[in-house]
PLY file of the C-alpha trace (Angstrom):
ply
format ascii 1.0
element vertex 445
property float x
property float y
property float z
element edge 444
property int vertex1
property int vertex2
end_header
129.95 85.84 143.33
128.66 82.76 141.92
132.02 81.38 141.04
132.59 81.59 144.97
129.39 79.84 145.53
129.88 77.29 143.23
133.50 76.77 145.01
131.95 76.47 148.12
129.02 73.94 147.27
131.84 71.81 145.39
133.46 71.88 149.15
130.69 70.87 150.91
129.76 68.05 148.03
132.93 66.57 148.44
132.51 66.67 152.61
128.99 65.09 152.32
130.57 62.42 150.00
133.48 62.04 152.15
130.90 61.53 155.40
128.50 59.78 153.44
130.04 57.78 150.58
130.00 54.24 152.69
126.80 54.30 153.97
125.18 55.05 150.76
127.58 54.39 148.03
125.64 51.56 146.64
122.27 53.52 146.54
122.90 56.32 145.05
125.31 55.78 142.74
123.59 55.60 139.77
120.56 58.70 139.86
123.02 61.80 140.65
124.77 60.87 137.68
121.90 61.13 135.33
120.35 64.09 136.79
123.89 65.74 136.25
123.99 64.70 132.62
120.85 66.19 131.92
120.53 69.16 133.56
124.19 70.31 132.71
123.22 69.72 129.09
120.37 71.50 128.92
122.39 74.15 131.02
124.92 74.46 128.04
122.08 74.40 125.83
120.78 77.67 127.33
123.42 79.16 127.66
124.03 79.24 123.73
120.93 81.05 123.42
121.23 83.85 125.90
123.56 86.46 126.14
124.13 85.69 130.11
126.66 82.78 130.06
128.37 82.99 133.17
125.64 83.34 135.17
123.66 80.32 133.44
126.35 77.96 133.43
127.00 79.02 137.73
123.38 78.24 137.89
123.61 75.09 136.00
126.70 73.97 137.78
124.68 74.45 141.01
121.69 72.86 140.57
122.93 69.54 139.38
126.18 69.50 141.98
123.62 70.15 145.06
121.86 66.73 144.38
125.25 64.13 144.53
124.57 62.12 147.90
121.32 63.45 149.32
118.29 61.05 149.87
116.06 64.38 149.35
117.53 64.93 145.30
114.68 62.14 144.67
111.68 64.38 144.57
113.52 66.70 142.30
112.99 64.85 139.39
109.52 65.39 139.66
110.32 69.27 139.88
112.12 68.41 136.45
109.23 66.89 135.33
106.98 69.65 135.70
109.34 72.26 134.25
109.86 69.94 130.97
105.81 69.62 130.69
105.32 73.33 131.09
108.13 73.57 128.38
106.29 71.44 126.14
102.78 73.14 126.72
105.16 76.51 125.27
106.47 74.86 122.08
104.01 73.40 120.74
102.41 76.64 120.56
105.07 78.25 119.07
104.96 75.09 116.34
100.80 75.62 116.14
101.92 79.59 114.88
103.96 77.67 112.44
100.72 75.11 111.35
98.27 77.63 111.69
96.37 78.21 109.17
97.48 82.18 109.12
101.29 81.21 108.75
99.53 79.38 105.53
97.70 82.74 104.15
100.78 84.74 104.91
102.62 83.00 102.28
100.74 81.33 100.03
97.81 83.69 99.69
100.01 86.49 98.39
101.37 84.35 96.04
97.91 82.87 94.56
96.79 86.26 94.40
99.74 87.87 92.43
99.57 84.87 90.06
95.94 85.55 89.16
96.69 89.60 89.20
99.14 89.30 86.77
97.66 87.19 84.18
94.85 89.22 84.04
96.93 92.51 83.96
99.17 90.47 81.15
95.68 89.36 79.15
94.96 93.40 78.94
98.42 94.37 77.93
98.85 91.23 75.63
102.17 90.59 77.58
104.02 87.01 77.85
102.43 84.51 81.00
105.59 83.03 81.66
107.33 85.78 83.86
104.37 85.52 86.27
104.61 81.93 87.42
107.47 82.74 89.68
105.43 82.46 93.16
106.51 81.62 96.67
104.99 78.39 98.15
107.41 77.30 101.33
107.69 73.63 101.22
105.87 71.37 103.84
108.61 69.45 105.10
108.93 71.18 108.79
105.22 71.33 108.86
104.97 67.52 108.87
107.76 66.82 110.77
106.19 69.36 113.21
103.04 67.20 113.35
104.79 64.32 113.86
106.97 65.45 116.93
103.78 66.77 118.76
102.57 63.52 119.16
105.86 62.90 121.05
106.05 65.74 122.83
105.20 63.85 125.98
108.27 61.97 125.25
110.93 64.40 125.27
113.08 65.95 127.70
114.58 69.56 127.98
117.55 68.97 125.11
114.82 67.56 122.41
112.63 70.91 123.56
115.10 73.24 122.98
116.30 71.68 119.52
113.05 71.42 118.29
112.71 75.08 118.95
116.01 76.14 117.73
115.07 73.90 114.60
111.81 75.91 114.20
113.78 79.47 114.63
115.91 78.38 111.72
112.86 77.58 109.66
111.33 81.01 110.56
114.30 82.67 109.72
114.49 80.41 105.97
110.93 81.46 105.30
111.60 84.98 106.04
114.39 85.33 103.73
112.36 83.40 101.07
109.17 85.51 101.52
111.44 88.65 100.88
112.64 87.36 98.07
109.89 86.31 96.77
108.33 89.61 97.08
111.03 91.50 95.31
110.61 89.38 92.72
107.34 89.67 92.15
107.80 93.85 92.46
110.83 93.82 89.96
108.87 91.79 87.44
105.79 94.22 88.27
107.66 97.45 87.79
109.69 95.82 84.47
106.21 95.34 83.01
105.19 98.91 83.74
108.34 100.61 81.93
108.11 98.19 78.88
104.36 99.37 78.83
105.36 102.76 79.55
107.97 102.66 76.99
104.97 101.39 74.45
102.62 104.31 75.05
105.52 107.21 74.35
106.65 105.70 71.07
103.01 105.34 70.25
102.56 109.10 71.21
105.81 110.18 69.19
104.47 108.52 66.31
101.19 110.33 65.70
102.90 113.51 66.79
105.41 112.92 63.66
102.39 111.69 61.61
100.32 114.62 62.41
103.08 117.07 61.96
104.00 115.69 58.26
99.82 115.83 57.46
99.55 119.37 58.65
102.38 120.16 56.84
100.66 118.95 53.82
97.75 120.75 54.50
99.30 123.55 55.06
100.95 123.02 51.37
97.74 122.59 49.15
96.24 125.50 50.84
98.69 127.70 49.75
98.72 125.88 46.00
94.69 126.09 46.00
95.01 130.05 46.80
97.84 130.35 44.49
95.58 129.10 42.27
92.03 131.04 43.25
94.27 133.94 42.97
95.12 133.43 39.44
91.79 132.78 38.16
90.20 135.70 39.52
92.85 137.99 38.24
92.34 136.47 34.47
88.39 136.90 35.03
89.07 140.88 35.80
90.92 141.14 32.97
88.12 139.70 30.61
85.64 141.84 32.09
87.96 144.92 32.08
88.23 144.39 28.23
91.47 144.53 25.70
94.18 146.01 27.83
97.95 145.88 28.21
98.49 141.81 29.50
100.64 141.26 32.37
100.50 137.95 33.52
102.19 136.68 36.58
104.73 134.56 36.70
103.92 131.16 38.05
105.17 129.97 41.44
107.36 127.51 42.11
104.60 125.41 43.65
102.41 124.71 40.54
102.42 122.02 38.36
104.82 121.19 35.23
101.83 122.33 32.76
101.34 125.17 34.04
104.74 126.25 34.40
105.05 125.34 30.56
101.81 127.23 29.93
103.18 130.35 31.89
106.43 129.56 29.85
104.84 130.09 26.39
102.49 132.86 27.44
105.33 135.05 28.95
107.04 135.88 25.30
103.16 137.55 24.17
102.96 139.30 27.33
106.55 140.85 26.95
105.21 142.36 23.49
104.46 146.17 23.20
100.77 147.16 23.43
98.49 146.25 20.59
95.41 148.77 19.74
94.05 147.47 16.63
90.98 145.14 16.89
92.76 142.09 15.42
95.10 141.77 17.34
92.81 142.21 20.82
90.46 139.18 19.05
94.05 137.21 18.76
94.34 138.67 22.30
91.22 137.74 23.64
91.15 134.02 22.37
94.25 133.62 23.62
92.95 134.78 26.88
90.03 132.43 26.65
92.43 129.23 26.32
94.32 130.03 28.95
91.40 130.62 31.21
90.19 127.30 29.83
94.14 125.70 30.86
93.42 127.59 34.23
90.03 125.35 34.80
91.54 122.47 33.85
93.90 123.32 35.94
91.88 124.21 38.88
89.49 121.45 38.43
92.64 118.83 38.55
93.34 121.06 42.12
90.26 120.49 43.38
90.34 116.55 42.54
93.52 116.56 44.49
91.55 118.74 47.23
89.12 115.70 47.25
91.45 113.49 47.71
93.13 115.40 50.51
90.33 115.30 52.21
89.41 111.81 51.65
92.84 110.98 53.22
92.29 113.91 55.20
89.04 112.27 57.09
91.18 108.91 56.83
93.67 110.44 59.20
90.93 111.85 61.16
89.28 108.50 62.31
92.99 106.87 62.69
93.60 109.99 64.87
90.60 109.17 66.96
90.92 105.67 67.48
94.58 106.08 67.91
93.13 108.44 70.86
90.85 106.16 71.91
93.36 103.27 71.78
95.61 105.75 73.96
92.68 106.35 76.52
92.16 102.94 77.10
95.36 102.26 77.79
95.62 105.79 80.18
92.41 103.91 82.10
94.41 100.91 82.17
97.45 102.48 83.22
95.30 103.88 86.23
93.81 100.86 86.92
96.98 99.23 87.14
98.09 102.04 89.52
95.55 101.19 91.82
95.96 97.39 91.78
99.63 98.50 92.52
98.44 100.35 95.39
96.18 97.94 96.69
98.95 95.28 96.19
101.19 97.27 97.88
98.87 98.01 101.14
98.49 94.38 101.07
102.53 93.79 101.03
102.84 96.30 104.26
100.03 94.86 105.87
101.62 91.15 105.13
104.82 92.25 106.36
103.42 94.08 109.47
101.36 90.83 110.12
105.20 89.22 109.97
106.79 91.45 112.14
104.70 91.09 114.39
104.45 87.48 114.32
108.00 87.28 114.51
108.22 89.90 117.81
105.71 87.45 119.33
108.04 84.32 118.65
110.90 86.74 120.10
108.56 87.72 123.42
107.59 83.77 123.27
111.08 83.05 123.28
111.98 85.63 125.82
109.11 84.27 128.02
110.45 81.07 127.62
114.13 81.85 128.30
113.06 83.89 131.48
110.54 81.12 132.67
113.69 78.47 132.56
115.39 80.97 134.82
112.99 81.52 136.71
112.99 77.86 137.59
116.44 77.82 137.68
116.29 80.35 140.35
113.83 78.52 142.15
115.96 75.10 141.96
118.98 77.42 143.21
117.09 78.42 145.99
115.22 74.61 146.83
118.87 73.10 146.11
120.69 75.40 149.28
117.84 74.78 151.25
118.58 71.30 150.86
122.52 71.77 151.14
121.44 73.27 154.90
119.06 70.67 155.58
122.03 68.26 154.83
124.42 70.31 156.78
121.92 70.15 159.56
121.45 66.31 159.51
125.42 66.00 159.02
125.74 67.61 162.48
123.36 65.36 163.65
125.14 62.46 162.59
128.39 63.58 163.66
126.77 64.56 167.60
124.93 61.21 167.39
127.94 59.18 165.94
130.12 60.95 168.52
127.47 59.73 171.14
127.53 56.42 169.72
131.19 56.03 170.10
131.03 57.43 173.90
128.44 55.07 174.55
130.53 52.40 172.68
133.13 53.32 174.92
131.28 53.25 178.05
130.10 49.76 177.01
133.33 48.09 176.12
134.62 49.52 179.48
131.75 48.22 181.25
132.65 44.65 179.10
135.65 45.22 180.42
135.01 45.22 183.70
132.96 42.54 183.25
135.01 40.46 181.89
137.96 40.92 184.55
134.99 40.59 187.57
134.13 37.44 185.11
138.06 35.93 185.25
138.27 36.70 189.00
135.45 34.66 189.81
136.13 31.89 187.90
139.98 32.12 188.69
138.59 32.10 192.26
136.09 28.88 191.75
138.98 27.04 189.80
141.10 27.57 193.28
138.17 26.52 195.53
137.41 23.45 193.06
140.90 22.73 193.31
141.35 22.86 197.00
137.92 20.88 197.14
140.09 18.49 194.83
143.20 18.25 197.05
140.81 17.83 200.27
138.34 15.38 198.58
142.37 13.16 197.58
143.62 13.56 201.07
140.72 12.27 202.71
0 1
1 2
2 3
3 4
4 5
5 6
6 7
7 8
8 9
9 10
10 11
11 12
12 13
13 14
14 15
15 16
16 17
17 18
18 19
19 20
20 21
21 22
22 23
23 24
24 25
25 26
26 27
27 28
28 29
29 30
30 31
31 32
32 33
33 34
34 35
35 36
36 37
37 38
38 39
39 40
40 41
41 42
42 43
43 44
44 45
45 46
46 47
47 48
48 49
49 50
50 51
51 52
52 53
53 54
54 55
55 56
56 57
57 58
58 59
59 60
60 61
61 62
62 63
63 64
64 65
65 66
66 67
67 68
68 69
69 70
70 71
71 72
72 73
73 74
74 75
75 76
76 77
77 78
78 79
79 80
80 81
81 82
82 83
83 84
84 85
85 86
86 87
87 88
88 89
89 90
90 91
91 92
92 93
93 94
94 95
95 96
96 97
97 98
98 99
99 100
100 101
101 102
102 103
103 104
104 105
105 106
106 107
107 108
108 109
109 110
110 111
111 112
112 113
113 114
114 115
115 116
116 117
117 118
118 119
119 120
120 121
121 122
122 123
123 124
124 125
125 126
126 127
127 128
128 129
129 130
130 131
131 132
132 133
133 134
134 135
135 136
136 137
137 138
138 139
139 140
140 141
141 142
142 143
143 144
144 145
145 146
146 147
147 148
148 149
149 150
150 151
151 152
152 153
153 154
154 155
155 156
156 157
157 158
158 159
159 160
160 161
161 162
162 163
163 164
164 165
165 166
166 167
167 168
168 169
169 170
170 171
171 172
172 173
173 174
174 175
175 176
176 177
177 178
178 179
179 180
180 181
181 182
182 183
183 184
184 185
185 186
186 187
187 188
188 189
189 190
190 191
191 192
192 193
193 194
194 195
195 196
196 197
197 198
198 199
199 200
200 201
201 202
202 203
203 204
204 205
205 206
206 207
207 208
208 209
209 210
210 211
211 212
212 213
213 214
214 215
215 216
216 217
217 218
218 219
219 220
220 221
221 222
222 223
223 224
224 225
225 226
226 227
227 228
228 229
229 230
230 231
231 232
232 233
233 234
234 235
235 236
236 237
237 238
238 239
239 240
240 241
241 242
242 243
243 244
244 245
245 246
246 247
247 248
248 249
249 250
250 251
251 252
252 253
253 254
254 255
255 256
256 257
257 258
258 259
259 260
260 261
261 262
262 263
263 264
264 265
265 266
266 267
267 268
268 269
269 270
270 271
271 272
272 273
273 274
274 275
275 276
276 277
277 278
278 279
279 280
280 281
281 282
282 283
283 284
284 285
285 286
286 287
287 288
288 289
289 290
290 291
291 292
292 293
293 294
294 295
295 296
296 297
297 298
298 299
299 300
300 301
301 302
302 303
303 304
304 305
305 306
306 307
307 308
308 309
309 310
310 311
311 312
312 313
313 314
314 315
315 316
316 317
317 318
318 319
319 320
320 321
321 322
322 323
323 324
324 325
325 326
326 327
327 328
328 329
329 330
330 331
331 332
332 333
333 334
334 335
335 336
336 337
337 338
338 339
339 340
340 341
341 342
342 343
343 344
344 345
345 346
346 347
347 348
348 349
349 350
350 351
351 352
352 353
353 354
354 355
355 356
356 357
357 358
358 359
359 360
360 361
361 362
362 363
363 364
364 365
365 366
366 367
367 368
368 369
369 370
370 371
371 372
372 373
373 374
374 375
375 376
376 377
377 378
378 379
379 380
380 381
381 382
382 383
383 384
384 385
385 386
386 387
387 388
388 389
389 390
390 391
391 392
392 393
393 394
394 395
395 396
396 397
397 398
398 399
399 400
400 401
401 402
402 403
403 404
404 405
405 406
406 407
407 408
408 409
409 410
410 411
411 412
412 413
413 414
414 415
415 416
416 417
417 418
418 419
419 420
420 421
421 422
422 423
423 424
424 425
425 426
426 427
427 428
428 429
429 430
430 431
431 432
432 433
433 434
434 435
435 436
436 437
437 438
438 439
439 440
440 441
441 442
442 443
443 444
């Protein structure tokens, strides 16, 4: 449809210029061709941005091919004017989103506040302050040049417009990428921190679990050695007070000491004897009886020094237990108070990125607006441009009826001249005779 249209205006172009091309060659010469330059290059211009090509560039074919030879294409440039002012008054908001002082917190805020999170996180975990000065700060270069072209922005025609907004799409786009990486980043070298730590606290835990498995073990041994003992000692005391009787002593376990396996060792021979009645040998008995309840004291007494000990190393363990507890609380409270700075961090990253999205759907519906408002205009052109193709049709067949008439009248008047002339000839053909006969009557006489 438009291809036909555009066919048809190139038709009637080329009539105009054939009808008017000598009367106003030299006037017009010079402002179609600019006016096609520029709109047909800011045509092409559009038409890389939108998906629509063929219509755009029929559009853009019209409006600039509608203007060649027309007297009336001279108030069009003011129509241009207007639509490259209203164009400006839309980009340099779009470039104000970009200077704003929110585009500013939206990067560099999260950045400034990370840095300062995770040195102080770091100063409680006693980690390295290196890995946290990787931050995101987008470099001021567009931002300046931004500043500088709105000064100009009076200045400029469609072309520079739509550059400088292409040029600040790109940007968008950079500092989108960059912000995402930047806040990956900053998550990977969060979450890397949190394992290591993580890591920390279970070999701490494995630790004391080994450590209080080997002391309870121990424990559990001199308990058994002390009752081994108690054992012993009360079974020699029953057999004082019971009086000379057959001995059977027990043989020692293989828990107790050297000496008193060596003790047990010597005594075992006398208490593999037969029984002895007679009162000499239950003295002999008895004072043998009485040392080794004396080697059993010593014995016992050396057990409880140990016992002391055991303890001493026992309440040692204790208080290392408890501030090894301790130490793991306050790392538990620090864990969960890293959790919620996470979480806070982390509503503050979706809010951040919502805040982008929807900055950048509002460049997209800016950008939309914009695209639709230029074809809008376009449309409107279109329309202004055949109204003044059938003005110019209109006047042609005025200048053809009054050029016709012109040439009828011309016509009529040479005719007339004509006429004139001849009537002209006759009478002086007619005077010449009379002067002549006058002449040949004035010589006769």
């Amino acid at each position: 449809m438009f291809k036909k249209l555009k066919q048809k205006i190139s038709e009637e172009q080329q009539q105009l210029q054939q009808a008017l091309a000598p009367a106003q060659a030299s006037s017009n010469s010079s402002t179609p061709t600019r006016m096609r330059s520029r709109t047909s290059s800011f045509t092409e211009q559009l038409d890389e941005g939108t998906p629509n090509r063929e219509n755009a560039s029929t559009h853009a074919s019209k409006s600039p091919d509608s203007v060649n030879g027309s007297e009336p294409s001279i108030p069009q440039s003011g129509d241009t004017q207007s639509f490259a002012q209203k164009l400006q008054l839309r980009v340099p908001s779009v470039e104000s989103l970009f200077r704003s002082p929110i585009k500013e917190s939206l990067f560099r805020s999260s950045s400034k506040e990370s840095l300062v999170r995770t040195s102080s996180r770091e100063s409680l975990n006693r980690l390295d302050l290196d890995s946290s000065t990787a931050s995101f700060d987008p470099p001021s270069d567009m931002d300046s040049e931004a500043e500088d072209l709105v000064g100009n922005s009076d200045s400029l025609n469609k072309e520079q417009l739509i550059q400088r907004l292409r040029r600040m799409e790109r940007s968008l786009s950079s500092y989108r990428g960059k912000y995402s990486e930047g806040i990956l980043s900053q998550s990977q070298d969060k979450s890397l921190r949190r394992i290591a730590e993580l890591r920390e606290l279970q070999m701490d835990q494995q630790a004391k679990k080994h450590l209080q498995e080997e002391f309870d073990a121990s424990l559990e041994e001199k308990d058994q050695y002390i009752s081994v003992l108690q054992t012993q000692v009360s079974l020699l005391k029953q057999r004082l007070r019971n009086g000379p009787m057959n001995v059977d002593v027990l043989k020692p376990l293989p828990q107790l000491e050297p000496q008193a396996e060596v003790f047990t060792k010597e005594e075992n021979p006398e208490s593999d004897g037969e029984p002895v009645v007679e009162d000499g040998t239950s003295v002999k008995t008895l004072e043998t009886l009485q040392q080794r309840v004396k080697r059993q004291e010593n014995l016992l007494k050396r057990c409880k020094e140990t016992i002391q000990s055991h303890k001493e190393q026992c309440t040692l363990l204790t208080s290392e237990k408890e501030a090894l507890q301790e130490q793991l609380d306050e790392r538990l409270q620090e864990l969960e108070k890293i959790k919620d700075l996470h979480m806070a961090e982390k509503t503050k990253l979706i809010t951040q990125l919502r805040d982008a999205k929807n900055l950048i759907e509002q460049l997209e519906q800016d950008k939309g607006m914009v695209i639709a408002e230029t074809k809008r205009q376009m449309h409107e052109t279109l329309e202004m441009k055949e109204e003044e193709i059938a003005q110019l049709r209109s006047r042609i067949k005025q200048m053809t009826t009054q050029g016709e008439e012109l040439r009828e009248q011309k016509e009529k008047s040479e005719r007339a001249a004509f006429e004139e002339l001849e009537k002209a000839l006759s009478t002086a053909q007619k005077t010449e005779e009379a002067r002549r006969k006058l002449k040949a009557e004035m010589d006769e006489q």
